[in-house]
mmCIF file of the N, C-alpha and C atoms, coordinates in Angstrom:
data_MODEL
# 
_entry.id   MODEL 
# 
loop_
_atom_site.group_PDB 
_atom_site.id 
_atom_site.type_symbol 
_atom_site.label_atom_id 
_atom_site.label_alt_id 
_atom_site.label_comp_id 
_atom_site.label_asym_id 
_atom_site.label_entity_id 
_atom_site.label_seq_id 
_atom_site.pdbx_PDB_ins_code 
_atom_site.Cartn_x 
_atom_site.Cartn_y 
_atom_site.Cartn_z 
_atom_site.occupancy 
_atom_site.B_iso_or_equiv 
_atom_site.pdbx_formal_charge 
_atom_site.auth_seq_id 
_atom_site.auth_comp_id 
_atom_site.auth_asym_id 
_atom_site.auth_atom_id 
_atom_site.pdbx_PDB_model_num 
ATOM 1   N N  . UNK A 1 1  ? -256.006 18.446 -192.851 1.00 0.00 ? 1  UNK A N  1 
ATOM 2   C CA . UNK A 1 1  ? -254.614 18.757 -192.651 1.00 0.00 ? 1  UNK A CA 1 
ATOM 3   C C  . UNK A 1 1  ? -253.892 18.618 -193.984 1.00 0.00 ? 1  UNK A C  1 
ATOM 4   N N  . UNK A 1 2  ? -253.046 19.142 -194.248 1.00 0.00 ? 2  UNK A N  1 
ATOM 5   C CA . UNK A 1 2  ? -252.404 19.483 -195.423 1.00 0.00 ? 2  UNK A CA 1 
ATOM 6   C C  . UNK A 1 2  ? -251.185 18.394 -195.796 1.00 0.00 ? 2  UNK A C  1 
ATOM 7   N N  . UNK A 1 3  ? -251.015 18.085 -196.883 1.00 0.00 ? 3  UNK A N  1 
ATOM 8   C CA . UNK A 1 3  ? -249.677 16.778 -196.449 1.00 0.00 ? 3  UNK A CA 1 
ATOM 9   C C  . UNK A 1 3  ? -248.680 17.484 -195.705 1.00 0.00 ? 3  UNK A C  1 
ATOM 10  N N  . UNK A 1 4  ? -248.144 18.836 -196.288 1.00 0.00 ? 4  UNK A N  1 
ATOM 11  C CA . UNK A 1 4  ? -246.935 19.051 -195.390 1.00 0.00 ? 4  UNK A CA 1 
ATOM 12  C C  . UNK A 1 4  ? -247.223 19.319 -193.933 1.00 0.00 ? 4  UNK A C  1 
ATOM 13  N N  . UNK A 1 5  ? -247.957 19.561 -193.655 1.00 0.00 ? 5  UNK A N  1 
ATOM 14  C CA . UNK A 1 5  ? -248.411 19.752 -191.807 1.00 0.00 ? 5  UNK A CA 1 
ATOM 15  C C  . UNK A 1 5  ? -248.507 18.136 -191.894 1.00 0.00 ? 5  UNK A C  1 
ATOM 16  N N  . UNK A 1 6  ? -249.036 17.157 -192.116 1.00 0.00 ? 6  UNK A N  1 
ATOM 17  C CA . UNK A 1 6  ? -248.848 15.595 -192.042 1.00 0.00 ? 6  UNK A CA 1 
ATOM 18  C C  . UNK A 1 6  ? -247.226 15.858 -191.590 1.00 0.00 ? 6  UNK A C  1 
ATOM 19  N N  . UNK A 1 7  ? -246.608 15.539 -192.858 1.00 0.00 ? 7  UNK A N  1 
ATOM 20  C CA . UNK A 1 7  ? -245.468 15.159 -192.821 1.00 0.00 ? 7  UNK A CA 1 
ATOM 21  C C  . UNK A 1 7  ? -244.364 15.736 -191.719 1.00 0.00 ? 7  UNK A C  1 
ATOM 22  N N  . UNK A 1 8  ? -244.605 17.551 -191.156 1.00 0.00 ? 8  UNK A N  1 
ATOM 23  C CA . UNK A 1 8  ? -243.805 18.071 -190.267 1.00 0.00 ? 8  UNK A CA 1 
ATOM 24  C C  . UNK A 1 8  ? -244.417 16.909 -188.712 1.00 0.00 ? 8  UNK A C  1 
ATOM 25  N N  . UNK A 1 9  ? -245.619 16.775 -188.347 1.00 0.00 ? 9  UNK A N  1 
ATOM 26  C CA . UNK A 1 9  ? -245.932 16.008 -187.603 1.00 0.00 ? 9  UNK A CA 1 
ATOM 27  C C  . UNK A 1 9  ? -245.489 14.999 -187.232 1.00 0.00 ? 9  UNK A C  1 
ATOM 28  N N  . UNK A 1 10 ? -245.478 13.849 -188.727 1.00 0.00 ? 10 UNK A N  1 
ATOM 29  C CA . UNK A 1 10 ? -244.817 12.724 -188.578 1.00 0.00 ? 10 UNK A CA 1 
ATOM 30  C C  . UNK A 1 10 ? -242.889 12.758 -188.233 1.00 0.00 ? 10 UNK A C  1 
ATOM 31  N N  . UNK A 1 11 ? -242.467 13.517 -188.676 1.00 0.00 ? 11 UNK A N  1 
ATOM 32  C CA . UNK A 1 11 ? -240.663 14.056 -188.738 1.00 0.00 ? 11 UNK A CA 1 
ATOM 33  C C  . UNK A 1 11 ? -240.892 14.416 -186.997 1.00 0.00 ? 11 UNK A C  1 
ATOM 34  N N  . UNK A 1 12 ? -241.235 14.920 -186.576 1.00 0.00 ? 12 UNK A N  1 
ATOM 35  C CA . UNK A 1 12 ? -241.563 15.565 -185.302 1.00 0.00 ? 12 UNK A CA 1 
ATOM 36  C C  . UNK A 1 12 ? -241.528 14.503 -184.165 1.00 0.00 ? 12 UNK A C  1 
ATOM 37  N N  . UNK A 1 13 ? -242.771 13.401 -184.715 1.00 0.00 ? 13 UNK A N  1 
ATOM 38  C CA . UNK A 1 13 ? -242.906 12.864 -183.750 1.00 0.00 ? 13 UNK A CA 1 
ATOM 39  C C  . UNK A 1 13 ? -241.761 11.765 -183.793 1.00 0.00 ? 13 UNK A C  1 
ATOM 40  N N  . UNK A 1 14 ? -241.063 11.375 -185.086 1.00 0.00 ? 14 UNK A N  1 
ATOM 41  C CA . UNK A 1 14 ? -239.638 10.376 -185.384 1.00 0.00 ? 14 UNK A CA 1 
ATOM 42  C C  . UNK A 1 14 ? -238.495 11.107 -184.480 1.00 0.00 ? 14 UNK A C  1 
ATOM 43  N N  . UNK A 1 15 ? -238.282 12.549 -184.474 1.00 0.00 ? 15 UNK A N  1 
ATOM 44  C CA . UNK A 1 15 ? -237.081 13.057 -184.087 1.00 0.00 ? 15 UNK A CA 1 
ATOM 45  C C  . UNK A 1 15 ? -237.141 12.586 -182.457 1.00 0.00 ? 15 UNK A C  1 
ATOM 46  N N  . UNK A 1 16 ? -238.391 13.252 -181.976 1.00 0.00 ? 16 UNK A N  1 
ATOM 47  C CA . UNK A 1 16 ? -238.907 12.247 -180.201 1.00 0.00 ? 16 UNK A CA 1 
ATOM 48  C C  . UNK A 1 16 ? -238.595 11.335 -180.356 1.00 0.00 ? 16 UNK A C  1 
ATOM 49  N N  . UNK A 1 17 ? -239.067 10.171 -180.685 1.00 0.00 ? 17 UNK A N  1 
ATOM 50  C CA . UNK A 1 17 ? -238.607 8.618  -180.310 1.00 0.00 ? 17 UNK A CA 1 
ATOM 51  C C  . UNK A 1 17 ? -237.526 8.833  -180.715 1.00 0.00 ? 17 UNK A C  1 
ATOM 52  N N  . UNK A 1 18 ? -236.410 9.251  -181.256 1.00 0.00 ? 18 UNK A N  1 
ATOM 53  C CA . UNK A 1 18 ? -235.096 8.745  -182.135 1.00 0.00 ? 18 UNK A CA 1 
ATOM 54  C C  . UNK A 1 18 ? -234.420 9.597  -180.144 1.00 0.00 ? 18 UNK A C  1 
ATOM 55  N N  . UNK A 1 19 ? -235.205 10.366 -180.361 1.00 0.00 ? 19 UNK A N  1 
ATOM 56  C CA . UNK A 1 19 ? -234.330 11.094 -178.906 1.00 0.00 ? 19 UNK A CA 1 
ATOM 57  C C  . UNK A 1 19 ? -234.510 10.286 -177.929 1.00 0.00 ? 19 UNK A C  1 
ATOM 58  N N  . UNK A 1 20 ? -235.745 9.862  -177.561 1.00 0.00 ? 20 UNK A N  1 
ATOM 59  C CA . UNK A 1 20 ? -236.127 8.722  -176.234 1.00 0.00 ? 20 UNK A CA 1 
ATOM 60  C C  . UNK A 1 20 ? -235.197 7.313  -176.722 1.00 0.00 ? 20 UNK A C  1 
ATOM 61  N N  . UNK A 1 21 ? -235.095 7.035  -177.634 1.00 0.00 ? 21 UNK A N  1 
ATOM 62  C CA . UNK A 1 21 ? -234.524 5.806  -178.027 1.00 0.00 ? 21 UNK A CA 1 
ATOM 63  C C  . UNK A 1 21 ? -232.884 5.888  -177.863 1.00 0.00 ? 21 UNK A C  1 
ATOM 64  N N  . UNK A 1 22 ? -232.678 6.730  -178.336 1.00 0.00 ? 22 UNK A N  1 
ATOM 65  C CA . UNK A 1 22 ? -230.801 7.574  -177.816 1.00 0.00 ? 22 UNK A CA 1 
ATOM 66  C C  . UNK A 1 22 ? -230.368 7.339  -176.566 1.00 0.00 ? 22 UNK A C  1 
ATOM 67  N N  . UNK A 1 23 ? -231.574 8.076  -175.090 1.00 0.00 ? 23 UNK A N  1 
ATOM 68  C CA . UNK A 1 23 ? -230.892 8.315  -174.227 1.00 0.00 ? 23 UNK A CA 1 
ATOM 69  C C  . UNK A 1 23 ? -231.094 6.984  -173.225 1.00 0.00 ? 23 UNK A C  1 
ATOM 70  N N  . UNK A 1 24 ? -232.404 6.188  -173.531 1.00 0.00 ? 24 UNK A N  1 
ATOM 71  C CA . UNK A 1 24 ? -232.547 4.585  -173.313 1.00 0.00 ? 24 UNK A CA 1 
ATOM 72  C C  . UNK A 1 24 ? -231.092 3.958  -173.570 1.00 0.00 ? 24 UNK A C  1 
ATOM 73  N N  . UNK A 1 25 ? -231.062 4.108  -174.576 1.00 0.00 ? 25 UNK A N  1 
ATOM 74  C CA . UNK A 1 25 ? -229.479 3.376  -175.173 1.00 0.00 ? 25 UNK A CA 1 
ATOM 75  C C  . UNK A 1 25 ? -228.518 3.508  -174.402 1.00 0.00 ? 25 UNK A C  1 
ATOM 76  N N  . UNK A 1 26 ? -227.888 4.585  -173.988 1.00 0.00 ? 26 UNK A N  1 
ATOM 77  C CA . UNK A 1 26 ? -227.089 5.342  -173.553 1.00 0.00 ? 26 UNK A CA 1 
ATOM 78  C C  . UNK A 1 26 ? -227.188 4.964  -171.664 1.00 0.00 ? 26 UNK A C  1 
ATOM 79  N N  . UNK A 1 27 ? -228.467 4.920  -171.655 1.00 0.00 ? 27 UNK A N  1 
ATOM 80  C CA . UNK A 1 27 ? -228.319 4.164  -170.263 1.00 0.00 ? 27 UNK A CA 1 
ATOM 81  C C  . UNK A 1 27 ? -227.623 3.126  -169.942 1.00 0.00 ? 27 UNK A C  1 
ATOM 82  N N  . UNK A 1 28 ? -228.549 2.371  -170.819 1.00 0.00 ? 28 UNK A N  1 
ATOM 83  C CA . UNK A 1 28 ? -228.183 0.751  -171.192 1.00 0.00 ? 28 UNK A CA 1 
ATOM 84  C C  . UNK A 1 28 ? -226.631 0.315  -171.228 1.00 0.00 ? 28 UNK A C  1 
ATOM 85  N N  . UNK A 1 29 ? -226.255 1.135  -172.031 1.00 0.00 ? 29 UNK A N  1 
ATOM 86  C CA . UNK A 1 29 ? -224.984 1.282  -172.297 1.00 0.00 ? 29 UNK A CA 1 
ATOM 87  C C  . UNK A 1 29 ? -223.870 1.504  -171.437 1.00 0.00 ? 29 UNK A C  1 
ATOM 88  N N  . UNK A 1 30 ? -224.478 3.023  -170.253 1.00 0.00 ? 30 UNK A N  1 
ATOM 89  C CA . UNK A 1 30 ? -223.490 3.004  -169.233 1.00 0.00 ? 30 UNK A CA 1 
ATOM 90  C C  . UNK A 1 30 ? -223.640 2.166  -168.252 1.00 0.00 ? 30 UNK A C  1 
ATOM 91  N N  . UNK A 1 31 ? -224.635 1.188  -167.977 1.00 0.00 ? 31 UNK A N  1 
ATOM 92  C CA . UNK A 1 31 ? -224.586 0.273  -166.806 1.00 0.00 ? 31 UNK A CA 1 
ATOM 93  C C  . UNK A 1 31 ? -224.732 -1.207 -167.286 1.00 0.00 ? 31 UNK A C  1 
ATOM 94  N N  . UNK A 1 32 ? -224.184 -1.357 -168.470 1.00 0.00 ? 32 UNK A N  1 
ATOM 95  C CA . UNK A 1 32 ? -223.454 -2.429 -168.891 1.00 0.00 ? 32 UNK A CA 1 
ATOM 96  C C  . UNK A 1 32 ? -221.994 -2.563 -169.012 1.00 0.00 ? 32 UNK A C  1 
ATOM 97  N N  . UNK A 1 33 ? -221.391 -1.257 -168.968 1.00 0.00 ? 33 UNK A N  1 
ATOM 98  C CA . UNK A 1 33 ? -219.883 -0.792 -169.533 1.00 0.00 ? 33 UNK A CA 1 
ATOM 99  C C  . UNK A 1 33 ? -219.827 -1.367 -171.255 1.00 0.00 ? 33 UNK A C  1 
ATOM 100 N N  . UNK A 1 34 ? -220.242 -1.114 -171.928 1.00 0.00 ? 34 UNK A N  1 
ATOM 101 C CA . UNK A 1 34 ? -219.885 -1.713 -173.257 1.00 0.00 ? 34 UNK A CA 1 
ATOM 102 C C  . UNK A 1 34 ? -218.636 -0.714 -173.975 1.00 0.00 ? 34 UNK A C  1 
ATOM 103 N N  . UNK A 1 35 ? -217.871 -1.477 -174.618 1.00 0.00 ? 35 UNK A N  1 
ATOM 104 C CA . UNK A 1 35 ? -216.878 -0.210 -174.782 1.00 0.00 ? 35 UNK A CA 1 
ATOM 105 C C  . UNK A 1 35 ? -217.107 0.309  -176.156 1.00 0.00 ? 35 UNK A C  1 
ATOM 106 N N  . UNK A 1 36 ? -216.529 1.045  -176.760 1.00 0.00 ? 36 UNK A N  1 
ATOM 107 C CA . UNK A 1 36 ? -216.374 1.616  -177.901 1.00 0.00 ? 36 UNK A CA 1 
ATOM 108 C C  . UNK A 1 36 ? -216.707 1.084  -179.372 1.00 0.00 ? 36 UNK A C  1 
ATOM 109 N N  . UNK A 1 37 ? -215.211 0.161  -179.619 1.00 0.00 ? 37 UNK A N  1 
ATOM 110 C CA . UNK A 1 37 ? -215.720 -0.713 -180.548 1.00 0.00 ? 37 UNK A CA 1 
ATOM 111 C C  . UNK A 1 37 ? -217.212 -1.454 -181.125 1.00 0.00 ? 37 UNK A C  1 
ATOM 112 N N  . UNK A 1 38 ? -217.243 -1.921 -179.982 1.00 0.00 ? 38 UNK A N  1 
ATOM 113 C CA . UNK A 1 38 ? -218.348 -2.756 -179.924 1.00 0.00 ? 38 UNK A CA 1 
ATOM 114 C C  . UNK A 1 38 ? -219.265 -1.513 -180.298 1.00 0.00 ? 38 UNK A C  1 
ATOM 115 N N  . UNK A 1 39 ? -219.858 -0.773 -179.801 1.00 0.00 ? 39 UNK A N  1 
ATOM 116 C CA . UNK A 1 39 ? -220.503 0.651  -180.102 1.00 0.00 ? 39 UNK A CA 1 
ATOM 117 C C  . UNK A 1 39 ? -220.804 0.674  -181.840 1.00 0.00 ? 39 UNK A C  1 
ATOM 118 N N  . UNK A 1 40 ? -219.301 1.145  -182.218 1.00 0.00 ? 40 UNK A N  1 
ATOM 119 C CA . UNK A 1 40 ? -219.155 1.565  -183.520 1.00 0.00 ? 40 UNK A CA 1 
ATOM 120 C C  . UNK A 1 40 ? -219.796 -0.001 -184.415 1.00 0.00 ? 40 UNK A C  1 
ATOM 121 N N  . UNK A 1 41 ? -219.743 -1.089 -183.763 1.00 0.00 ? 41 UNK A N  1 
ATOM 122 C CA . UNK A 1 41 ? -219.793 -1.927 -184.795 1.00 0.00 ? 41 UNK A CA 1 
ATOM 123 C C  . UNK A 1 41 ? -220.849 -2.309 -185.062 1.00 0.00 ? 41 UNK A C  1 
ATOM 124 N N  . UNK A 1 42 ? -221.899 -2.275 -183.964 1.00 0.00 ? 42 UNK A N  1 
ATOM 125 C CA . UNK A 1 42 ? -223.445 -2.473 -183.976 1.00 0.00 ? 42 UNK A CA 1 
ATOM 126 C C  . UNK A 1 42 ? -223.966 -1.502 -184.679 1.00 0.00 ? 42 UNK A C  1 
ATOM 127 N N  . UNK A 1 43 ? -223.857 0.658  -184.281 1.00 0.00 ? 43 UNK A N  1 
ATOM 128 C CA . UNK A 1 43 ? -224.369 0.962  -185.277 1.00 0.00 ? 43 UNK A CA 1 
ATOM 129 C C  . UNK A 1 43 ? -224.074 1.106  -187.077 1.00 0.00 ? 43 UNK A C  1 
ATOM 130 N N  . UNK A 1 44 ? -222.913 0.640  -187.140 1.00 0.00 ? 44 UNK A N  1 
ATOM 131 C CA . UNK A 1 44 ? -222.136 0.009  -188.318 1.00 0.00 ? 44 UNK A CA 1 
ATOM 132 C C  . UNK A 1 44 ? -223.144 -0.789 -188.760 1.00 0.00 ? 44 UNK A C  1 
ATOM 133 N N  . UNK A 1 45 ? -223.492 -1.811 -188.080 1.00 0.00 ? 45 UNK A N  1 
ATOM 134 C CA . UNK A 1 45 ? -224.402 -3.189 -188.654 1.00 0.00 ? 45 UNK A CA 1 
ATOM 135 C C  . UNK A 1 45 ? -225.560 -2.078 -188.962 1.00 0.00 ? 45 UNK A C  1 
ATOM 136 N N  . UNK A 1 46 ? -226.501 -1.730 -187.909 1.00 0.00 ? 46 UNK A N  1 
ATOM 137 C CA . UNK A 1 46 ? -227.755 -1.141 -188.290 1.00 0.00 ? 46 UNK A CA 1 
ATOM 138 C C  . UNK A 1 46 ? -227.665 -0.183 -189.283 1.00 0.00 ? 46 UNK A C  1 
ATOM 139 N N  . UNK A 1 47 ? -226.745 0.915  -189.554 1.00 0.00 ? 47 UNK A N  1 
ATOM 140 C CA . UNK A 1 47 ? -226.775 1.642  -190.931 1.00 0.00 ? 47 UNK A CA 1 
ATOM 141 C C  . UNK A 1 47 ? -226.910 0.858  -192.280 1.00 0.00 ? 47 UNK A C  1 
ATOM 142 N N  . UNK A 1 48 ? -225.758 -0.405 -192.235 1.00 0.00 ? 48 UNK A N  1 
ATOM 143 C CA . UNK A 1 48 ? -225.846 -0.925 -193.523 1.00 0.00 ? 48 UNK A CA 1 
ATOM 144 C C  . UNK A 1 48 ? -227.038 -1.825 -193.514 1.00 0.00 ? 48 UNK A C  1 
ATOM 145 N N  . UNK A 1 49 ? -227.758 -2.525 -192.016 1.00 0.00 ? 49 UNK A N  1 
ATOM 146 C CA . UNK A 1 49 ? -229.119 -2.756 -192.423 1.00 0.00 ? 49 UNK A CA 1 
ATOM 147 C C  . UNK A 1 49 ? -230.242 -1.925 -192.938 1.00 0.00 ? 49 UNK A C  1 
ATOM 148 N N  . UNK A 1 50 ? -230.240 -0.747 -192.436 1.00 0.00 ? 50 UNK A N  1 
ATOM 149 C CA . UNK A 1 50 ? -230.929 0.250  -192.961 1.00 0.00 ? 50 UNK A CA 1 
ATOM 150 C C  . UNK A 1 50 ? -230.878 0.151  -194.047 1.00 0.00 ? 50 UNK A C  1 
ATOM 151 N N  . UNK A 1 51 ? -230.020 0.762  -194.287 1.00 0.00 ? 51 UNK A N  1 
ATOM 152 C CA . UNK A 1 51 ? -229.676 0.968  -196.134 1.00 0.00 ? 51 UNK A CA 1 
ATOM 153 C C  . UNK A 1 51 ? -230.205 0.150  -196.673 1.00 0.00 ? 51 UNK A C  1 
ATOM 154 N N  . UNK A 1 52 ? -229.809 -1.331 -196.738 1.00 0.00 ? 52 UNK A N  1 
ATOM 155 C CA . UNK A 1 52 ? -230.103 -2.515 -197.955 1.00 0.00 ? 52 UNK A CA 1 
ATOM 156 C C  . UNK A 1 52 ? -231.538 -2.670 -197.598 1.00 0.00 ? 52 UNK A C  1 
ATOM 157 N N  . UNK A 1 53 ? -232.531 -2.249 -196.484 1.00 0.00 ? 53 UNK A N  1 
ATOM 158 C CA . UNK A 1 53 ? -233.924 -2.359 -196.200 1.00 0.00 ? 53 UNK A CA 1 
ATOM 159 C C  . UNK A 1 53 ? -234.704 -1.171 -197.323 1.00 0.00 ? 53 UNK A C  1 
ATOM 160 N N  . UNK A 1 54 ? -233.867 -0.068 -197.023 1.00 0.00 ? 54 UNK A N  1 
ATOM 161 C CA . UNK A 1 54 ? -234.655 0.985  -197.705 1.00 0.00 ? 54 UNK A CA 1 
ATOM 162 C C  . UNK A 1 54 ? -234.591 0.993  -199.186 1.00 0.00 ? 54 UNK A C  1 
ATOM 163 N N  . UNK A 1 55 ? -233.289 0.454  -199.560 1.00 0.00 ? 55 UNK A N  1 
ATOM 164 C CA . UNK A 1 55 ? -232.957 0.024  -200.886 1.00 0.00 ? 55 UNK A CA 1 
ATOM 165 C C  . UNK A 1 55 ? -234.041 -0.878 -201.721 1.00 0.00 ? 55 UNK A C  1 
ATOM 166 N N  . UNK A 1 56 ? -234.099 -2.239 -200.902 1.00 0.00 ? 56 UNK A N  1 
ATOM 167 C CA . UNK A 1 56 ? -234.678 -3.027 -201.464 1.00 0.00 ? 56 UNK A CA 1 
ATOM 168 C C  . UNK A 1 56 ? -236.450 -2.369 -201.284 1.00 0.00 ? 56 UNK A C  1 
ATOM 169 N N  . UNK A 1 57 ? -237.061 -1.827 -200.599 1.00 0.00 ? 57 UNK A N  1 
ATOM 170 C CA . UNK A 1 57 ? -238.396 -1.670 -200.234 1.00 0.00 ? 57 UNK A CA 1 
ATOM 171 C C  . UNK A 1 57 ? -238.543 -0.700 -201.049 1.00 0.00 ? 57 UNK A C  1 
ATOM 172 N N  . UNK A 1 58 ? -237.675 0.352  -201.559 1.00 0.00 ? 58 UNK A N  1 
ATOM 173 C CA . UNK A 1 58 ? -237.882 1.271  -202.793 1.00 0.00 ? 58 UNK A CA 1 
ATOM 174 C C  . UNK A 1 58 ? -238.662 0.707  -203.793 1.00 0.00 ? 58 UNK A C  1 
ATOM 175 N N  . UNK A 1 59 ? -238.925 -0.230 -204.777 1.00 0.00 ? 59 UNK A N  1 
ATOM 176 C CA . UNK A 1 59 ? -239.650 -0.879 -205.959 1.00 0.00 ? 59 UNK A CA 1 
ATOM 177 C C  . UNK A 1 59 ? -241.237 -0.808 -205.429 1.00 0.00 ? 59 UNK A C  1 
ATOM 178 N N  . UNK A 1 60 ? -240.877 -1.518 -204.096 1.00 0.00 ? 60 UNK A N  1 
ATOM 179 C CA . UNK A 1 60 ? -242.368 -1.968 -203.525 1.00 0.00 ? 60 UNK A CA 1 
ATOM 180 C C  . UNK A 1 60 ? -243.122 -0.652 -203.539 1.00 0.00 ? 60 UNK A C  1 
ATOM 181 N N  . UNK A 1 61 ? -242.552 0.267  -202.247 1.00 0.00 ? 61 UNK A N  1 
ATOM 182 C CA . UNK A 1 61 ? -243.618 1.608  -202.460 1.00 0.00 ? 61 UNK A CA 1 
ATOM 183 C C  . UNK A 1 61 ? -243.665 2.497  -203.754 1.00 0.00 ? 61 UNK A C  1 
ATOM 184 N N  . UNK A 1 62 ? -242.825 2.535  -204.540 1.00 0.00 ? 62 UNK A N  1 
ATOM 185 C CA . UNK A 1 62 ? -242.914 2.996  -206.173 1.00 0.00 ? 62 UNK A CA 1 
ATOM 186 C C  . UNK A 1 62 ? -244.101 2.260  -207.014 1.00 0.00 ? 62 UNK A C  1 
ATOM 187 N N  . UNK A 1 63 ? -244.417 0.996  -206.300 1.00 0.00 ? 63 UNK A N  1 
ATOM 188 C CA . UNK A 1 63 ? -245.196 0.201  -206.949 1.00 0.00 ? 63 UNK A CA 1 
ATOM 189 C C  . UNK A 1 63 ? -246.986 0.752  -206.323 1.00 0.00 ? 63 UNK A C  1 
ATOM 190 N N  . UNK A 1 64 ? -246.775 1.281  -205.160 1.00 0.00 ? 64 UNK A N  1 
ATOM 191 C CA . UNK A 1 64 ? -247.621 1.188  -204.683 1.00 0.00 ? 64 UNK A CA 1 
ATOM 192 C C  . UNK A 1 64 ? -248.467 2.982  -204.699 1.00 0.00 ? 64 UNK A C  1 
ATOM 193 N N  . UNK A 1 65 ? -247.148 3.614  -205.388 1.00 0.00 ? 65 UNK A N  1 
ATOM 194 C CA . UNK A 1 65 ? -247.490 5.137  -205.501 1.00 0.00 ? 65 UNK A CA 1 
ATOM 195 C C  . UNK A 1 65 ? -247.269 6.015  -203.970 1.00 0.00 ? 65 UNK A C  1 
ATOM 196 N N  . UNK A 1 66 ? -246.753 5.515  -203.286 1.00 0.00 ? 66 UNK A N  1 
ATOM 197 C CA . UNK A 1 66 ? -246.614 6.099  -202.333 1.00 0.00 ? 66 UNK A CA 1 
ATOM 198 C C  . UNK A 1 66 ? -244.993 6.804  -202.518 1.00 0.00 ? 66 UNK A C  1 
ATOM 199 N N  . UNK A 1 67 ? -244.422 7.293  -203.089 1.00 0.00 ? 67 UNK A N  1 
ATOM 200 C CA . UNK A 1 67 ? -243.205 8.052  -202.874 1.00 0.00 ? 67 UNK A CA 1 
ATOM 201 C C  . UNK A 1 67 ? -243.686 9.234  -203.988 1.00 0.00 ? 67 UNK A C  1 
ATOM 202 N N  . UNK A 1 68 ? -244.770 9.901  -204.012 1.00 0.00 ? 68 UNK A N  1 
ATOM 203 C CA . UNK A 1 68 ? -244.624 10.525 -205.314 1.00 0.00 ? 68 UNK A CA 1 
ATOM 204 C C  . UNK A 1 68 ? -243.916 12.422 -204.632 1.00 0.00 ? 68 UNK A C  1 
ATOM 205 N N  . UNK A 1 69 ? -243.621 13.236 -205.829 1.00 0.00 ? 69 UNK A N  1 
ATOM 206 C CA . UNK A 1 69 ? -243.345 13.823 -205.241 1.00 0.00 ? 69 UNK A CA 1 
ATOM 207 C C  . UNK A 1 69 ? -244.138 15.217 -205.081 1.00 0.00 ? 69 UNK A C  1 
ATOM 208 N N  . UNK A 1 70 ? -243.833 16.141 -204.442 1.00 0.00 ? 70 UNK A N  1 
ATOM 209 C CA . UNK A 1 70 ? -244.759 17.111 -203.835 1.00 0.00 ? 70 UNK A CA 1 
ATOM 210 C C  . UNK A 1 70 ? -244.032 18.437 -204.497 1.00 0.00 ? 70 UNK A C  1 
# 
């Protein structure tokens, strides 16, 4: 398999879970009543966790040759 057929695979199979993981949420969500705020502020938290994760783990896989480019 070719990296880019890898890589459409792997994107493919992330966009599924990101979708199964959405509408889980969204359940969760309507039979808890959580309101809005609260909403915005959690995925608030997880973006800027994201970020400072992907930030900091940048050196490591540069170190490791895994980001090269195609």
């Amino acid at each position: 398999m070719t990296p880019r057929g890898r890589d459409a695979l792997l994107w493919g199979l992330v966009g599924g879970l990101s979708f199964l993981a959405l509408a889980q949420g969204y359940r969760l969500v309507a039979a808890l009543g959580v309101d809005t705020p609260a909403l915005l502020g959690v995925g608030t938290a997880v973006a800027v966790a994201s970020a400072v994760l992907s930030y900091l783990a940048a050196p490591l896989f540069a170190r490791r040759g895994r980001n090269e480019q195609r």
